[in-house]
Every structure is written in structure tokens, then in C-alpha cells.
N, C-alpha and C positions, 0 to 999 in steps of 0.2 A: 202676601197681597195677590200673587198671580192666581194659586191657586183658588184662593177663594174668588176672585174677580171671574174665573174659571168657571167654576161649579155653576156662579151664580148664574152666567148670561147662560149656562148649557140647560137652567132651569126652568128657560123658557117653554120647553116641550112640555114639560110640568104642568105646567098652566094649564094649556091648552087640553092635555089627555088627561088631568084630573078627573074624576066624576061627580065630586062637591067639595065644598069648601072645606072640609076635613083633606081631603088630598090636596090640598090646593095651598091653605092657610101653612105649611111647612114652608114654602117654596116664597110665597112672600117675606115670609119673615127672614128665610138667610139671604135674600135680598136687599134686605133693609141693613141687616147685620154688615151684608159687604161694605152698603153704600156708605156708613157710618165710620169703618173699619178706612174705608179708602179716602173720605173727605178726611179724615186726621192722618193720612197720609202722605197726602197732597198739601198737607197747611202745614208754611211754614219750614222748619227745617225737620223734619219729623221724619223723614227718607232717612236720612243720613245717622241718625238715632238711635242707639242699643231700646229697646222699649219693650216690654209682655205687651201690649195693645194688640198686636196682630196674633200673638199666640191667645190671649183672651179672645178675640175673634174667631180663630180657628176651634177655641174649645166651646165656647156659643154655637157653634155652626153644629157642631155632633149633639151638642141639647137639645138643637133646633131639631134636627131632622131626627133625634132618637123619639123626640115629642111629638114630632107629626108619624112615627110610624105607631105608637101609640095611639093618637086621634085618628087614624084611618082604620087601625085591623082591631085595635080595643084590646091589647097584647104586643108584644116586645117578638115581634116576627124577625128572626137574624139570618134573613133574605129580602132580594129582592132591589128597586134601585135606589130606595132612599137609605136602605142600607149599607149601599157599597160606597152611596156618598158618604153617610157619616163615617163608614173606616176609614173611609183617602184621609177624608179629615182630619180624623185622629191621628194618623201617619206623618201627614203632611203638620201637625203639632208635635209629634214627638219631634219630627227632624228637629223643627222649627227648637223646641226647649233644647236640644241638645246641641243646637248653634248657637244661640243664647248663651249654655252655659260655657262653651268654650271659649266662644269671643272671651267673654270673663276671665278666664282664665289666662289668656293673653295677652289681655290688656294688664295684669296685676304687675 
């Protein structure tokens, strides 16, 4: 959740230095993805929760942004900053599935 709540608000530069809604339209959508990811986070006892939701979050979020560097350069460019966000991402997923998988393992 942090991470991605992270990314999202640091996305607001995004916006702004976009130069059209091809640069632009990435940065909406892992915002929406956070916002979605965070209101089932907040509801309920959903914190407290073994769950994939945020790992599915996290792995939406490197689609998102592998999609927008796609819609922007028209090729799969492996630089630059929508790039380094979708690595965190994926990092920040791997941890994540390999928390996952131990809690499991703990709790058995």
C-alpha cells in the first residue's frame, strides 16, 4: 500500500510535464489503481488480511506503466522514469509475493 500510495502522489509531476495525453493517460490510471487498491484497504478489516489484492495492485501498476511507455514512444524503451517506476514496482511485488508466501508458511 505505501509504496504504491508512493508512486501515485509522486505522479503528480507527471501530469503536469506530460506533453499529451499519451504521457499523461499512464499516470491517471496508476492512480485510479492506487485509489481502488487503498479503498479495499481501508474497508473493513482488510489491513489485518493475508490477501494477493495489493500484490495484484502492484502487478496492474508495472502493466499500467509498461502500457503508457508503449502509448508514449510506440516501443518498449527500457529507460527513463515510467520505467524505473514500473521496476520499483515489480520489486516492490516480488518482496511483496515473497511475504505472502512465507507468512504461509508460518501460519501452517
Amino acid at each position: 500500500m505505501a509504496v504504491l500510495g508512493l508512486l501515485a502522489a509522486s505522479l503528480i509531476h507527471g501530469l503536469q510535464a506530460g506533453p499529451n495525453w499519451r504521457a499523461r493517460i499512464d499516470d491517471v490510471a496508476l492512480a485510479t489503481v492506487t485509489l481502488v487498491v487503498a479503498l479495499w484497504y481501508l474497508r473493513g478489516r482488510n489491513r489485518y488480511r493475508r490477501s494477493l489484492v495489493p500484490l495484484a495492485g502492484l502487478l496492474l501498476g508495472v502493466a499500467v506503466k509498461v502500457t503508457g511507455i508503449w502509448l508514449t514512444y510506440g516501443a518498449l524503451v527500457l529507460a527513463g522514469a515510467d520505467f524505473g517506476i514500473a521496476f520499483y514496482l515489480l520489486l516492490a511485488a516480488l518482496i511483496y509475493a515473497w511475504q505472502y508466501y512465507r507468512l504461509g508458511e508460518a501460519t501452517r
